[in-house]
Rosetta silent file (secondary structure, phi, psi, omega in degrees, C-alpha in Angstrom):
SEQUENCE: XXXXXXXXXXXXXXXXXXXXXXXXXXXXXXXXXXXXXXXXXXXXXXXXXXXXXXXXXXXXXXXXXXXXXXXXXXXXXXXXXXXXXXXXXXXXXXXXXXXXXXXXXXXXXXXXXXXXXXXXXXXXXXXXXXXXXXXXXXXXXXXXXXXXXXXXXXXXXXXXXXXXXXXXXXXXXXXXXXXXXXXXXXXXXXXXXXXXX
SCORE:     score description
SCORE:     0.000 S_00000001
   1 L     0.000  138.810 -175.665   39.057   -4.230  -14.064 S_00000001
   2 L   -64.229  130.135 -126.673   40.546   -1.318  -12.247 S_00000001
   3 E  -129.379   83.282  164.286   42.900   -2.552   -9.047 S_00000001
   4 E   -30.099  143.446  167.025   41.881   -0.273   -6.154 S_00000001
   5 E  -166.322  153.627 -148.169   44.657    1.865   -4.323 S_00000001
   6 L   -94.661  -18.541  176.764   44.441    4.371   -1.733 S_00000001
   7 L   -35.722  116.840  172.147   47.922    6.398   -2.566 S_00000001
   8 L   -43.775  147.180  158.292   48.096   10.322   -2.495 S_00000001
   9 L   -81.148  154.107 -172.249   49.471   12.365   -5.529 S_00000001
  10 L   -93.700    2.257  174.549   52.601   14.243   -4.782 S_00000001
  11 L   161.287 -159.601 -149.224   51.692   17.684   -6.407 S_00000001
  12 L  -119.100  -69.355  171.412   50.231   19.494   -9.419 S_00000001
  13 L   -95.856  147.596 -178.294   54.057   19.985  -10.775 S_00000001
  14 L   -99.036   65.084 -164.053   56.712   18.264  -11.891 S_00000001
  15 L  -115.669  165.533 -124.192   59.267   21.241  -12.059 S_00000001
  16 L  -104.050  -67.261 -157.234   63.328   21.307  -11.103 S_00000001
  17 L   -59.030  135.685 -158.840   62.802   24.687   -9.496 S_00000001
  18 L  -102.979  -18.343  179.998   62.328   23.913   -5.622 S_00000001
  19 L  -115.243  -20.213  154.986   60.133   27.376   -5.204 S_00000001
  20 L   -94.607   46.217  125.429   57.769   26.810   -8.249 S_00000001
  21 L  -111.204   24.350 -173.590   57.176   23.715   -7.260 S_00000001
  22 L  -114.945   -2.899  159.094   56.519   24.675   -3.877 S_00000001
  23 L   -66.180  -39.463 -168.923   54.359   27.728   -5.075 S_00000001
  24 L   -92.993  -17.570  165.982   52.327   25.152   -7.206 S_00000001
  25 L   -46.268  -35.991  152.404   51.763   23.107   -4.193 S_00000001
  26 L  -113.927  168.446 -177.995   48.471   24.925   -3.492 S_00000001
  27 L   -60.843  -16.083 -170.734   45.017   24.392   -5.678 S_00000001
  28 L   -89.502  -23.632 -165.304   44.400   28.219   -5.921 S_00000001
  29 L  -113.566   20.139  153.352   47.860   29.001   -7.659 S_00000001
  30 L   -65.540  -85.367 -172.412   47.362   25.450   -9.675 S_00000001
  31 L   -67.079   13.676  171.243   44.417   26.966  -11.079 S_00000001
  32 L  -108.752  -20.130 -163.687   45.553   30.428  -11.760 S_00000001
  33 H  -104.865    3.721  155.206   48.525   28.859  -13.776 S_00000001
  34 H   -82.570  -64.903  161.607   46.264   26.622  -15.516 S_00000001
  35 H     3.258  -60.392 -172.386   43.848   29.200  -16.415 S_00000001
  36 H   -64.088  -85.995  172.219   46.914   31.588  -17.285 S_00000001
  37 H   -78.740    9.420  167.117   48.167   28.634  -19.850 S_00000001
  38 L    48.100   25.356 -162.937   45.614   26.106  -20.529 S_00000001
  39 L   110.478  -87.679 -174.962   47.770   23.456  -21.577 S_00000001
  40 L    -0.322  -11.165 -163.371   48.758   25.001  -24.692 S_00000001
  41 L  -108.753  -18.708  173.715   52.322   24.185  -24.022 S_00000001
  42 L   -95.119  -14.688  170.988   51.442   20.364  -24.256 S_00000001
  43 L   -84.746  158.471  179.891   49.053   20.405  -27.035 S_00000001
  44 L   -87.186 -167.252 -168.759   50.127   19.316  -30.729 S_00000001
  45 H   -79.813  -60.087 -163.782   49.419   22.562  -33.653 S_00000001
  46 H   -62.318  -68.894 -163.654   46.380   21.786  -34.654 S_00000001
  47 H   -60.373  -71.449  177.197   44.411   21.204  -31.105 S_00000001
  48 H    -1.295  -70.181 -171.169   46.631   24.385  -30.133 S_00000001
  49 H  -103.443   22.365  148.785   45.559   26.710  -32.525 S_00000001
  50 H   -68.258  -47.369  160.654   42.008   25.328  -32.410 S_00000001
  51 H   -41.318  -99.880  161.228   42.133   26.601  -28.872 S_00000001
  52 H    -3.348  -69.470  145.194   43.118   29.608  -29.555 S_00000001
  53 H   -51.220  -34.885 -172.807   40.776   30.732  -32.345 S_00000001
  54 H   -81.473   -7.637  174.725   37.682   29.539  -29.726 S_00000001
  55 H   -83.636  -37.165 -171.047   39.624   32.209  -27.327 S_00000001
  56 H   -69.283  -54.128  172.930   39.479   34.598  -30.165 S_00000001
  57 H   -57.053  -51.787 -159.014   35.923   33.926  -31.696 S_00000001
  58 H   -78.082  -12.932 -145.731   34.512   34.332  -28.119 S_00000001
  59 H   -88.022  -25.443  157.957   36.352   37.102  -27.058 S_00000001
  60 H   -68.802  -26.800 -174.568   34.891   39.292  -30.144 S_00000001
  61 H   -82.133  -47.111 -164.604   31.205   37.776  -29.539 S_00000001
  62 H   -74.838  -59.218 -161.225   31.403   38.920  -25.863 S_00000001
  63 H   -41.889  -77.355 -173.728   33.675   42.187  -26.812 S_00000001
  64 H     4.589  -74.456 -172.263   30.694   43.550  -29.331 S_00000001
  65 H   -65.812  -33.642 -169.891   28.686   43.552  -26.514 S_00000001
  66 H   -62.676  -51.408 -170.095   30.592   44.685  -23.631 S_00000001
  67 H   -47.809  -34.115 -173.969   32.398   47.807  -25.930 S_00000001
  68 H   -85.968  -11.505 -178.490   29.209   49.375  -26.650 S_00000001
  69 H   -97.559  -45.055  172.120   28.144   49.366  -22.966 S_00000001
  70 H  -107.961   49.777  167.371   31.946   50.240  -21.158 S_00000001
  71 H    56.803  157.346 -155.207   34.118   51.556  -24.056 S_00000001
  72 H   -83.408  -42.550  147.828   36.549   49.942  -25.496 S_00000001
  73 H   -19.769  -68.579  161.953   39.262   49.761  -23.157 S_00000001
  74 H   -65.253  -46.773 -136.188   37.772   47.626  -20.738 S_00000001
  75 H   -92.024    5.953  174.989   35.283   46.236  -22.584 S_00000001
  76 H  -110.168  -36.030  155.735   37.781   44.144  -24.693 S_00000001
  77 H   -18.001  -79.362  175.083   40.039   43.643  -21.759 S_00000001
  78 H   -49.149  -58.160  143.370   37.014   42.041  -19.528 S_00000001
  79 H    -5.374 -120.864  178.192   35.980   40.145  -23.088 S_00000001
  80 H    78.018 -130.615  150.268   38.697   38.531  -22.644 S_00000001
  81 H   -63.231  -98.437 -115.254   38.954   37.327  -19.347 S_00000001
  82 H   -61.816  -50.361 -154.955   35.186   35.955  -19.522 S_00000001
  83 H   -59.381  -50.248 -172.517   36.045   34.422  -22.833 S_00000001
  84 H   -73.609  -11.744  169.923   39.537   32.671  -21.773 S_00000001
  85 H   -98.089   -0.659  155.007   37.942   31.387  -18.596 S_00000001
  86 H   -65.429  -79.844  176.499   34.685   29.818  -20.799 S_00000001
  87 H   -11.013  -63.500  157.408   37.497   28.533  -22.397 S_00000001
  88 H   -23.522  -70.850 -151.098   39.034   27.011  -19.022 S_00000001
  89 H   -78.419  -31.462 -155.488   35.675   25.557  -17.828 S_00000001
  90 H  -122.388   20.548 -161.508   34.759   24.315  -20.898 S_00000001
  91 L   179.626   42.598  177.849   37.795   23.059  -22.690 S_00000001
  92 L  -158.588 -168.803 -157.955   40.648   22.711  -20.180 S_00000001
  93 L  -116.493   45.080 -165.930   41.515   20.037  -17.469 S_00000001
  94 L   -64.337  -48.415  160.171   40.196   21.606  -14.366 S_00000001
  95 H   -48.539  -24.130  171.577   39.341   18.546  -12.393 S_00000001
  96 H   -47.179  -32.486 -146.882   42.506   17.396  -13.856 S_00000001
  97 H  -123.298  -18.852  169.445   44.351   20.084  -11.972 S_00000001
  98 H   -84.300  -26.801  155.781   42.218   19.633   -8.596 S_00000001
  99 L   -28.718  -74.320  155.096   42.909   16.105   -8.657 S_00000001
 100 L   -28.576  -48.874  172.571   46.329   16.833   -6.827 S_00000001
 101 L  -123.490    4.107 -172.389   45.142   17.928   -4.176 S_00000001
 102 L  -132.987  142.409  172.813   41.526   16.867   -3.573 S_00000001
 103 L   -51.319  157.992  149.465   39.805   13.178   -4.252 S_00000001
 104 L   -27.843  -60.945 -170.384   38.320   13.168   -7.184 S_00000001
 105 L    73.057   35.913  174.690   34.735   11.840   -5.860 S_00000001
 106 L  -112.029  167.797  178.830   34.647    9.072   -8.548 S_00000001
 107 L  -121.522  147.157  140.898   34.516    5.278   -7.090 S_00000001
 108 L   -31.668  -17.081  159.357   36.095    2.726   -9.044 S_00000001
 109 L   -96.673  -61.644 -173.333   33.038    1.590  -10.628 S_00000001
 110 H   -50.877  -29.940  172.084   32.232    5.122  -11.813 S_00000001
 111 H   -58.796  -95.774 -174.234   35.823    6.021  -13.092 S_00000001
 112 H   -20.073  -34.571 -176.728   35.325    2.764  -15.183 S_00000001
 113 H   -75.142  -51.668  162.838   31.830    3.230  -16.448 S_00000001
 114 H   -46.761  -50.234 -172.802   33.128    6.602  -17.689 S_00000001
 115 H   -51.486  -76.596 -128.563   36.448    5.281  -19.462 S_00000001
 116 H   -71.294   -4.621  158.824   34.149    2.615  -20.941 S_00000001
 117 H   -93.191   -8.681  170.943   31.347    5.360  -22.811 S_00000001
 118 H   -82.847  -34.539  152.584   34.077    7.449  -23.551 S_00000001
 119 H   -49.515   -5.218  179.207   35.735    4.942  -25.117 S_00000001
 120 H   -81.179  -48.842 -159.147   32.522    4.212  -26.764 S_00000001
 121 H   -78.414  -35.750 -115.755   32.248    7.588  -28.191 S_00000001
 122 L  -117.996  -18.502  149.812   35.636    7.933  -29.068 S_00000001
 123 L   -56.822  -38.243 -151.015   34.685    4.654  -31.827 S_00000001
 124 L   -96.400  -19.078  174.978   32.122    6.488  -33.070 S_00000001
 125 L   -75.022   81.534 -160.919   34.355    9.413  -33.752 S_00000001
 126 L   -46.925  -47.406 -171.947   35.426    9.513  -37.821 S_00000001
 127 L   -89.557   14.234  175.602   38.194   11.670  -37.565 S_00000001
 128 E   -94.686  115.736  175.859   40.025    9.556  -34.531 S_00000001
 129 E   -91.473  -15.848  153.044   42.608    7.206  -35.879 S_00000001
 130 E  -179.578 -175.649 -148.602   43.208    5.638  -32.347 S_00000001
 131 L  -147.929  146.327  178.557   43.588    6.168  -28.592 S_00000001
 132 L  -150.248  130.837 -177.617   45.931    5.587  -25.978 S_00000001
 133 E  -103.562  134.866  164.847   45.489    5.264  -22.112 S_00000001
 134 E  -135.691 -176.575 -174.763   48.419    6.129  -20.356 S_00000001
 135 L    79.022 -169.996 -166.113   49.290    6.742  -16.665 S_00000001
 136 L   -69.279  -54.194 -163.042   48.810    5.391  -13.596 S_00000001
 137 L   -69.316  -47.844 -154.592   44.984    4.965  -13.676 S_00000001
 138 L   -36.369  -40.852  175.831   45.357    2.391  -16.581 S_00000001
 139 L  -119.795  -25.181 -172.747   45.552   -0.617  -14.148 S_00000001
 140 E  -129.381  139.108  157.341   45.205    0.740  -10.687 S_00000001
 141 E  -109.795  144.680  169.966   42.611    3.356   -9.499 S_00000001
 142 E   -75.832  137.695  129.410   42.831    6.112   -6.524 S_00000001
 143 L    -3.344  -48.120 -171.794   40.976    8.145   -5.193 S_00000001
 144 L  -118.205   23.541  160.845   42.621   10.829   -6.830 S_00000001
 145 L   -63.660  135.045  131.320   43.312    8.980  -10.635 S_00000001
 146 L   -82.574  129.096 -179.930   42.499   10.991  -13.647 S_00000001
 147 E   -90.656  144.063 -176.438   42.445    9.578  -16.739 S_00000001
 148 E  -102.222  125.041  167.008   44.901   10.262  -19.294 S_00000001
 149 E   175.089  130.790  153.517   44.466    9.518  -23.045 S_00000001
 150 L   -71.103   99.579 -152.344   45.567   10.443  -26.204 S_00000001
 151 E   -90.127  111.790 -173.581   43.160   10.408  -29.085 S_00000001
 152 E  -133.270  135.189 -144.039   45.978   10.883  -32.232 S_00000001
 153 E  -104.460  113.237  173.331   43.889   12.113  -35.292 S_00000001
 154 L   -47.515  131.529 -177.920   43.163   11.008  -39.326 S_00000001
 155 L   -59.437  114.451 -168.750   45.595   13.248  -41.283 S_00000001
 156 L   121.572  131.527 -158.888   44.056   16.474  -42.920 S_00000001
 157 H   -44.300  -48.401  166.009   42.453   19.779  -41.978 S_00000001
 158 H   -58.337  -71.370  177.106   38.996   19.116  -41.918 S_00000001
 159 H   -31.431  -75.895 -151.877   39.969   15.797  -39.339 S_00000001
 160 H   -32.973  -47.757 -163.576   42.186   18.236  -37.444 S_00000001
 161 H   -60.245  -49.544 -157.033   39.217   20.477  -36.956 S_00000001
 162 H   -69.614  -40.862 -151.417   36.607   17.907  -36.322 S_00000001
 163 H   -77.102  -25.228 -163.602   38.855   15.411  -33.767 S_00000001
 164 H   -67.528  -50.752  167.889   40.034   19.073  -32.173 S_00000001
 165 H   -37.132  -37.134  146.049   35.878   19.712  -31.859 S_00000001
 166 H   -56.458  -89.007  165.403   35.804   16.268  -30.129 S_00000001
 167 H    16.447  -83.562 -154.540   38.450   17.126  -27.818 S_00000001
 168 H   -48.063  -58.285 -149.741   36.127   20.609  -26.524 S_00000001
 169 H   -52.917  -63.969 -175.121   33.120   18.208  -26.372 S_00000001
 170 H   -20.951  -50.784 -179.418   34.792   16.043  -24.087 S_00000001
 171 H   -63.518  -60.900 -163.792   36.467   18.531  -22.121 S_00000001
 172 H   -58.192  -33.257 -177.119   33.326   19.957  -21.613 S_00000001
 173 H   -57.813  -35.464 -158.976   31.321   16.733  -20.964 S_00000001
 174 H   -71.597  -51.970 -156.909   34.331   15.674  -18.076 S_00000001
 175 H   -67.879  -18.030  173.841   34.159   19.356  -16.631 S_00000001
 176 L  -100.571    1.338 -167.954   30.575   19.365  -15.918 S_00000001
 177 L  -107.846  -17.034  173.468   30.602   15.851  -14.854 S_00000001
 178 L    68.649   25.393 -165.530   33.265   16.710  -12.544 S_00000001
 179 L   -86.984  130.432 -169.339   35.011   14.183  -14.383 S_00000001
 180 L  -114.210  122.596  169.642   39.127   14.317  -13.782 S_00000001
 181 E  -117.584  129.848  147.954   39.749   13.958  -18.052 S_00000001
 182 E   -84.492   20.274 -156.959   43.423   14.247  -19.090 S_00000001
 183 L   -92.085  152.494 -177.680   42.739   14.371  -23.125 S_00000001
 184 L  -137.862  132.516 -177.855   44.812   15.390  -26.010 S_00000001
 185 E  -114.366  127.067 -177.506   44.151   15.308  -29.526 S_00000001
 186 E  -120.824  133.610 -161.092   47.682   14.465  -31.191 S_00000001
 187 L   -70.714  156.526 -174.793   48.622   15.367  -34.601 S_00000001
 188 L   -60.100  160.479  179.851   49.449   11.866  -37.068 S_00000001
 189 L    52.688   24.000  177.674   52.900   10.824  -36.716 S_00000001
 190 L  -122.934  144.359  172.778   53.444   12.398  -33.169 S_00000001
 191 L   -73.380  145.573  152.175   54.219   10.612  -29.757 S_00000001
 192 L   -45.692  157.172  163.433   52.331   11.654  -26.669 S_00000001
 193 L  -126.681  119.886 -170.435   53.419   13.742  -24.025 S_00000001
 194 L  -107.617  -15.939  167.198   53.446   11.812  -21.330 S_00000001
 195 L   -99.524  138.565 -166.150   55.363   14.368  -19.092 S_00000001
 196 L  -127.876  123.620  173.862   53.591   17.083  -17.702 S_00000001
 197 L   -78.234    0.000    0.000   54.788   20.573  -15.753 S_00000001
C-alpha cells in the first residue's frame, strides 16, 4: 500500500542550464516542448520509430483531405500539426508533464486501483517480457505522483510492433483518464531511463 505524502515537485526539468530550466518552469512552455519532442529523445528504436510512422501515417490521412480543399502548401503543413498533436493527446505523457505543476486529482486509492488494472493488463500482454516501477510513486504517493514504468519487450519485430501498440493504448487510456502515466516500451537487453530532461 501506497504511503501518503503531501510534497511538491520541483519542476518539469532537470537541465544544467539555469534559463531553460527557468523557462520550463511554466506548464504552457512544458507543453509546447513536449508537444515539440514527444519524448522521442527517451524512447528505445523501436517505440521511437513506431511513433514516428503514426506521425507519418496520420499526417497523409489528414493531408489527402486538407490538400484538395487549401492546396498543398498549407494543407500538408496544417496536416501536420493536427496529426503530431493527435499524436501528443493520444500517445504522449501530457498529464505526465502537468503533473509538475498542478495535482494530479488522483487520491491514493485511485492512483493504486489504476497501477493495479494496468498491471493487470500489462499480464495479459504477449509481447511484454516484464515491467518495472520506478520513481518516487513506487512506495510513497503525492498529490502530484505519476507513475513511471517500464514495460521491456519479447525480442523480434512483430513483438516490437505489438508491445509499441500497447504502449499507444495505454497512453491513450491514461490521457483520457487524466491519468499522470510515465510508460516506455524498452527494447530487450536495454536499461531504463530513469533520468529525464
Amino acid at each position: 500500500m501506497l504511503t501518503p505524502k503531501s510534497s511538491k515537485p520541483h519542476g518539469y526539468a532537470r537541465l544544467s542550464h539555469h534559463g531553460l530550466r527557468r523557462l520550463l518552469h511554466h506548464p504552457s512552455m512544458a507543453l509546447m516542448s513536449h508537444w515539440c519532442f514527444q519524448s522521442l529523445f527517451y524512447m528505445h528504436r523501436t517505440e521511437r520509430m513506431v511513433k514516428i510512422g503514426l506521425d507519418l501515417i496520420l499526417t497523409v490521412g489528414i493531408g489527402l483531405g486538407l490538400t484538395a480543399i487549401i492546396g498543398h502548401g498549407y494543407g500538408w503543413l496544417l496536416a501536420w500539426g493536427i496529426a503530431h498533436t493527435i499524436n501528443v493527446c493520444c500517445n504522449g505523457h501530457v498529464w505526465g508533464v502537468l503533473k509538475h505543476f498542478y495535482p494530479t486529482g488522483q487520491t491514493a486509492r485511485s492512483f493504486e486501483r489504476y497501477r493495479e488494472q494496468l498491471m493487470h493488463r500489462i499480464t495479459q500482454a504477449s509481447s511484454i517480457a516484464t515491467s518495472e516501477v520506478i520513481g518516487s510513486a513506487v512506495h510513497t504517493w503525492t498529490p502530484y505522483a505519476d507513475l513511471d514504468i517500464r514495460l521491456i519487450r519479447h525480442a523480434g519485430l512483430l513483438n516490437g510492433i505489438r508491445a509499441s501498440w500497447f504502449g499507444i493504448q495505454e497512453r491513450t487510456r491514461a490521457f483520457v483518464s487524466r491519468f499522470p502515466l510515465d510508460l516506455y516500451i524498452l527494447d530487450p537487453h536495454q536499461q531504463s531511463h530513469e533520468t529525464h530532461a
